[in-house]
N, C-alpha and C positions, 0 to 999 in steps of 0.2 A: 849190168850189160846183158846177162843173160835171160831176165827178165822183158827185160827191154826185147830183144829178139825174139822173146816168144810171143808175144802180147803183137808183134808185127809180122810174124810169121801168122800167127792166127787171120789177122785182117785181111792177110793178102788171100787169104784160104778162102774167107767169105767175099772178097772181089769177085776171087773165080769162078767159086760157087753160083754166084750170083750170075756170070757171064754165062757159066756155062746152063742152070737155068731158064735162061733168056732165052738161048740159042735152041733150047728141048720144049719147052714149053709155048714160047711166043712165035719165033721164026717156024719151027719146024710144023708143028701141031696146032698154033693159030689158038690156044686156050684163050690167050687175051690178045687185048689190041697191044699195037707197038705203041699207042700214045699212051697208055697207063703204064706200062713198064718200060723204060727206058731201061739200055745200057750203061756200065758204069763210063763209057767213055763219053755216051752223052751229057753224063751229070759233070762231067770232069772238063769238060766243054762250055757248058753254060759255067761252071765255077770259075773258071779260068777268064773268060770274057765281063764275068760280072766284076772280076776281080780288076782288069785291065781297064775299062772304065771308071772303076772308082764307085761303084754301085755299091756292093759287098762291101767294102773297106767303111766305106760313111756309115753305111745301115748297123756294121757292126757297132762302130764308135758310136752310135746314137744309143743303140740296145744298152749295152756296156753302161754310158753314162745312167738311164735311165734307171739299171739294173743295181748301181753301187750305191749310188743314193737313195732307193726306198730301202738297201738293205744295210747302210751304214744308219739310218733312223730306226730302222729294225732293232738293229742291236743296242744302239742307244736309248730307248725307251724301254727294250726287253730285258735285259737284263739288271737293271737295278728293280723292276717291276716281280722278274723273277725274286729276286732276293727278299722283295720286301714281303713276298707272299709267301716265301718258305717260313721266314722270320715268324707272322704274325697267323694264330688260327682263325681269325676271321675274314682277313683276308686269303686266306687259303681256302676258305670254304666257299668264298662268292668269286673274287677276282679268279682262285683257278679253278674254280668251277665252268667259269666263262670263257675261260682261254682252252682249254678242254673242248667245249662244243664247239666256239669257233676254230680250231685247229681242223677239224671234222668237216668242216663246211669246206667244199668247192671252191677254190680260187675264183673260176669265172663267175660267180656267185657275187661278187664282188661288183663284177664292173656296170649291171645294170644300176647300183646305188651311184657307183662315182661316178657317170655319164649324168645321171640325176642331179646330182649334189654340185657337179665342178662343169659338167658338160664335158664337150670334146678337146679338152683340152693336159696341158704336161703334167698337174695335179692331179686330173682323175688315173695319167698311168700311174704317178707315185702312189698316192692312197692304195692303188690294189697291191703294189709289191709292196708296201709297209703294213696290209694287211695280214699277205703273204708269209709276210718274215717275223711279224712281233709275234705271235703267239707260239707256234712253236718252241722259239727261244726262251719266252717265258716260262712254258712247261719243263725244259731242260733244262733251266736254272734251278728252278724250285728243287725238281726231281735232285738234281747234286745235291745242293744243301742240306735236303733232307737225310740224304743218303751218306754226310760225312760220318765216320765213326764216332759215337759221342766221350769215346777214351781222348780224342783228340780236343775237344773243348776241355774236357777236366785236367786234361795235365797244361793245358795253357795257364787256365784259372790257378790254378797248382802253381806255377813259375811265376804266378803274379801280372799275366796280363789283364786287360781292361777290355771292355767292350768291341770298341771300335777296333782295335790294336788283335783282338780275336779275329772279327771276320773279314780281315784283309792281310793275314799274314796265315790265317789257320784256314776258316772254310772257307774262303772264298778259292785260295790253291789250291783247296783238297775235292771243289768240286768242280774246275777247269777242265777235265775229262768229260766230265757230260755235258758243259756247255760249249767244247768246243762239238761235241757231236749234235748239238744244239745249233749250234751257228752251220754246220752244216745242213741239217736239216732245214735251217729256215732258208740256205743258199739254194738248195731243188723247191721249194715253194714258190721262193722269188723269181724264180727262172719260171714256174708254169705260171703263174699269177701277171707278171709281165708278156711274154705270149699267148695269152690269153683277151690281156688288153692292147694288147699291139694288133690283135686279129680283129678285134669287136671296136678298138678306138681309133679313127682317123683325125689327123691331125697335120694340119700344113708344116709344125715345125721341125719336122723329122721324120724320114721313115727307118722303121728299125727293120728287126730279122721278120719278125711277126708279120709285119706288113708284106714285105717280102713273098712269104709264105705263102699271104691271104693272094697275093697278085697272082701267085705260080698255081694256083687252084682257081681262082676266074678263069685264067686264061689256057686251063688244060694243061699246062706245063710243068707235066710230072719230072721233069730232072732238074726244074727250078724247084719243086717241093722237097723233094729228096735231095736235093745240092744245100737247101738251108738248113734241112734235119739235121744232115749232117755236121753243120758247122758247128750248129749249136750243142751237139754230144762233143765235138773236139772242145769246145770251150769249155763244157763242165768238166769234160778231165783235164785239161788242163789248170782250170782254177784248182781242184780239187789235189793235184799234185804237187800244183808250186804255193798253193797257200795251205792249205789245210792240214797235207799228208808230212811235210815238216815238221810244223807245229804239234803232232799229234807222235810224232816218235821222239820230239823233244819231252813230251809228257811222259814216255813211257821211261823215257830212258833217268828223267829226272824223279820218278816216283816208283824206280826199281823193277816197271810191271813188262820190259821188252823182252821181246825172243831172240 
């Protein structure tokens, strides 16, 4: 709780900050225009309206779907891809050589190919968040694997375990810490990789936050911009709290490593 209260005491710091800001710099002194920087009661205005229509609510669910599907194929392609490149030195040499550079490479880098490739359509948004999402994952799988103690293979071998029966009861648990920081990691790729292509891709069968976004910048409507920014930082922490940060103290606590 008391965590909680600080992390909310802070926000409201930067509300005010912000209001008072406004009122020093835009009202009083005219540094900027009032249509570039709105007030937070404007953005909490347009939130609340986008919200009561039904605008915000759809655009989220669309993002949302859009978003768990290139990253549930992320993981699913990534991580056994991971394992099999830690496993083998040749494939370590070429497969993460290549997952390496592409991790490096620009999300939006991406969406000129899938426009290419799929056109304007729900395939080229998934290609760029499954872009997004496999490689890094695959770098933090491999990295774990590599990284388990090798006392922990010889005393399996030792008690007479077998291959398979090693790396799913030995290193694949023992390198669940860096591929849950892995799954994170590909979870903030996926998120710029899909606003990325929600800005650059239009598409009749859905508008997400991106789109949103791209609308509140045509149309000069800086607390439409700033009202989606937002949303979409409350959603990474919230993903990031109710799935991640669980999972990530149940590791600690199950492999002795908590505070």
């Amino acid at each position: 709780m008391r965590r909680f209260l600080s992390a909310a005491l802070f926000f409201v710091a930067l509300i005010l900050l912000w209001q008072w800001l406004h009122q020093k710099f835009v009202v009083e002194k005219g540094l900027w225009s009032p249509v570039l920087v709105p007030t937070p009661r404007q953005v909490w205005v347009y939130l609340s309206s986008a919200a009561e229509d039904g605008t915000l609510w759809h655009a989220t669910l669309v993002t949302m779907r859009r978003l768990l599907a290139g990253y549930a194929i992320g993981l699913v392609f990534g991580v056994p891809l991971g394992l099999v490149t830690a496993r083998f030195t040749l494939l370590r040499d070429t497969v993460g050589t290549a997952a390496l550079g592409l991790q490096t490479l620009p999300s939006v880098c991406w969406v000129p190919l899938a426009l290419l490739w799929f056109g304007q359509t729900e395939t080229a948004m998934l290609f760029v968040v499954v872009m997004g999402t496999l490689w890094s994952v695959v770098i933090a799988t491999e990295t774990g694997v590599r990284n388990v103690p090798p006392i922990y293979r010889r005393a399996a071998l030792t008690m007479g375990s077998k291959r398979l029966h090693i790396w799913l009861k030995v290193i694949l648990p023992a390198a669940l810490p860096f591929i849950v920081s892995g799954m994170k990691q590909g979870w903030a790729f996926a998120w710029r990789s899909l606003m990325a292509a929600e800005i650059f891709v239009t598409i009749l069968t859905g508008f997400g936050l991106g789109q949103l976004l791209q609308f509140g910048r045509d149309q000069n409507a800086m607390e439409q911009v700033i009202g989606i920014m937002a949303v979409i930082v409350v959603i990474g922490l919230l993903a990031d709290k109710i799935l991640f940060s669980p999972f990530e103290r149940f590791l600690h606590q199950r492999w002795g490593t908590s505070r």
